[in-house]
C-alpha positions as CSV (number, residue, x, y, z in Angstrom):
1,X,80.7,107.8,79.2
2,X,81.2,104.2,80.3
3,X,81.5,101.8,77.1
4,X,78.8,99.7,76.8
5,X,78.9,96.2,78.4
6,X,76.8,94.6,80.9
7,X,76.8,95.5,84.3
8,X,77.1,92.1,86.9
9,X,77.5,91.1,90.3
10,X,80.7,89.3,91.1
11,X,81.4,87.0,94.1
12,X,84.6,86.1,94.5
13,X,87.7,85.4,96.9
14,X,89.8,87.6,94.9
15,X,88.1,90.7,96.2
16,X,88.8,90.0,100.0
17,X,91.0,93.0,101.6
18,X,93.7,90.2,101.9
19,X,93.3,89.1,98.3
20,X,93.9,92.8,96.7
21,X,97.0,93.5,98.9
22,X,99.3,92.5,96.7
23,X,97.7,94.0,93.9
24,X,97.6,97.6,94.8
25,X,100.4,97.5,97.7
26,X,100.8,100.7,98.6
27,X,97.1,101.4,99.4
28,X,96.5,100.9,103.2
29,X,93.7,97.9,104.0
30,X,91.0,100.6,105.3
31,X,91.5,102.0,101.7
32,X,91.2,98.8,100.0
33,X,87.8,98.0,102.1
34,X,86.5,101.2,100.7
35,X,87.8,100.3,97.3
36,X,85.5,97.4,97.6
37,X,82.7,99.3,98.7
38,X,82.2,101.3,95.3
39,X,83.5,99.8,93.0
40,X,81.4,98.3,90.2
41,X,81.8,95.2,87.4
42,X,81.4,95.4,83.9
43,X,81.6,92.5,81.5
44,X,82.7,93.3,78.0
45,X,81.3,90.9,75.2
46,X,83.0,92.6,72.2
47,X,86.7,93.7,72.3
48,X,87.2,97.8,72.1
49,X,88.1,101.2,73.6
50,X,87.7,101.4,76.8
51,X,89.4,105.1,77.1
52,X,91.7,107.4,74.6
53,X,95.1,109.2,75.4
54,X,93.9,112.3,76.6
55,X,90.4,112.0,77.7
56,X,89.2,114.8,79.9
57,X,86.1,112.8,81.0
58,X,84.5,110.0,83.3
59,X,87.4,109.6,84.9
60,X,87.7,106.3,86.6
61,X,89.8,104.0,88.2
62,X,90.0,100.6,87.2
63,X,91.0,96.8,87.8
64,X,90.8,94.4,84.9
65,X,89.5,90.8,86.4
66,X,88.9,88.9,84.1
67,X,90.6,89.3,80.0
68,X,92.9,91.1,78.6
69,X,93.9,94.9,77.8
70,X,96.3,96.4,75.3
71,X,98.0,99.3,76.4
72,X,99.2,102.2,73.8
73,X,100.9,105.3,74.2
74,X,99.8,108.7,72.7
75,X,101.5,107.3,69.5
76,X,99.2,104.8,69.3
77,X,102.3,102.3,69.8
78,X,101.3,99.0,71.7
79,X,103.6,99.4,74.7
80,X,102.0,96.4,76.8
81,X,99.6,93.6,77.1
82,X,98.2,92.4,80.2
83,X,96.0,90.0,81.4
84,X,94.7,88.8,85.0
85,X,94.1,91.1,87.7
86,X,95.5,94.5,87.5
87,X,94.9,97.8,88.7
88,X,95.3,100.6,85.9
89,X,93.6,103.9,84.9
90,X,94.8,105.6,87.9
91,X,96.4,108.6,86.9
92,X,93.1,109.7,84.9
93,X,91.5,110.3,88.3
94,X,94.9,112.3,89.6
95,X,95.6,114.7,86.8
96,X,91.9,114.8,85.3
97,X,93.5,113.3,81.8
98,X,94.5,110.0,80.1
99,X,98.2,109.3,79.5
100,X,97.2,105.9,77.4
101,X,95.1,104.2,75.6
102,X,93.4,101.0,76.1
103,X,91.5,98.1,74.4
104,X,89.8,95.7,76.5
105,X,89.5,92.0,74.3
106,X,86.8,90.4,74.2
107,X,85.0,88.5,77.5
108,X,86.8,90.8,80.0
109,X,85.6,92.0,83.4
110,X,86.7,95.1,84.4
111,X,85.7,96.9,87.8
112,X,85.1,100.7,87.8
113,X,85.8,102.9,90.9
114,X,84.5,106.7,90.5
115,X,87.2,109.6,90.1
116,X,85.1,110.9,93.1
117,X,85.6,108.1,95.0
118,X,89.2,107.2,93.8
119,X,90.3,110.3,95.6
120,X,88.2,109.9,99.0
121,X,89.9,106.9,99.0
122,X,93.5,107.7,98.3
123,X,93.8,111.5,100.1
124,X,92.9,110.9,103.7
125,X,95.7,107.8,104.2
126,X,97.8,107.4,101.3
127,X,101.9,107.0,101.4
128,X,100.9,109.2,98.0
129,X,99.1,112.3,99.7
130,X,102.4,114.0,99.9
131,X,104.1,113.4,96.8
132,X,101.5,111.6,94.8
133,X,101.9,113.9,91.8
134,X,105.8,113.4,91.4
135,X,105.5,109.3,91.6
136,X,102.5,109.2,89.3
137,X,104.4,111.6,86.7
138,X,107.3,109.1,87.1
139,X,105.5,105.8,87.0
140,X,103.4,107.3,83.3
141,X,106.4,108.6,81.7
């Protein structure tokens, strides 16, 4: 179930192919356009869980915008803090769990992109269809 916030429209530079390359590198600019193509916004208001370590459900990719997230690890130990744009949640959609935990603060902006669509996206061209698996297993570790 997606936390509740309020869905809204964003227009902005930062989504152009050429503005996400740098944030998610390794994804080839057909896949980014896709990427843009599904995903959708959600502002947060009130700071709280956005997903638990191990959650077997709604399984989505995501890129914080706007805000901030704290990161924790199954110990519930704070492990990181970001803010600014970053893409995160992706290994929910790859091995159909979470491997963190995350609080969004308040007055964040996070886009969603589907598990379904994650996937689409990623299998046909990614440097990842190959050996995805191993360098996600590495990267969450």
């Amino acid at each position: 179930m997606v936390r509740q916030g309020i869905k809204c429209e964003i227009e902005s530079d930062a989504f152009s192919v050429g503005a996400i390359n740098d944030l998610i590198p390794l994804l080839n600019p057909e896949q980014r356009e896709m990427i843009l193509d599904c995903i959708f916004f959600i502002r947060y208001i009130d700071k709280g869980v956005l997903y638990n370590y191990g959650d077997t459900e709604d399984l989505y990719s995501y890129i914080l915008i706007e805000g901030e997230m704290h990161i924790f690890n199954k110990k519930n130990t704070l492990i990181d803090i970001v803010s600014g744009m970053s893409f995160f949640g992706y290994q929910g959609p790859i091995f159909k769990r979470r491997t963190h935990t995350i609080y969004i603060e308040k007055d964040s902006i996070v886009g969603f992109i589907k598990r379904e669509d994650f996937l689409k996206i990623l299998m046909p061209f990614s440097k990842f269809s190959k050996s995805g698996a191993q360098l996600f297993s590495a990267v969450s570790s």
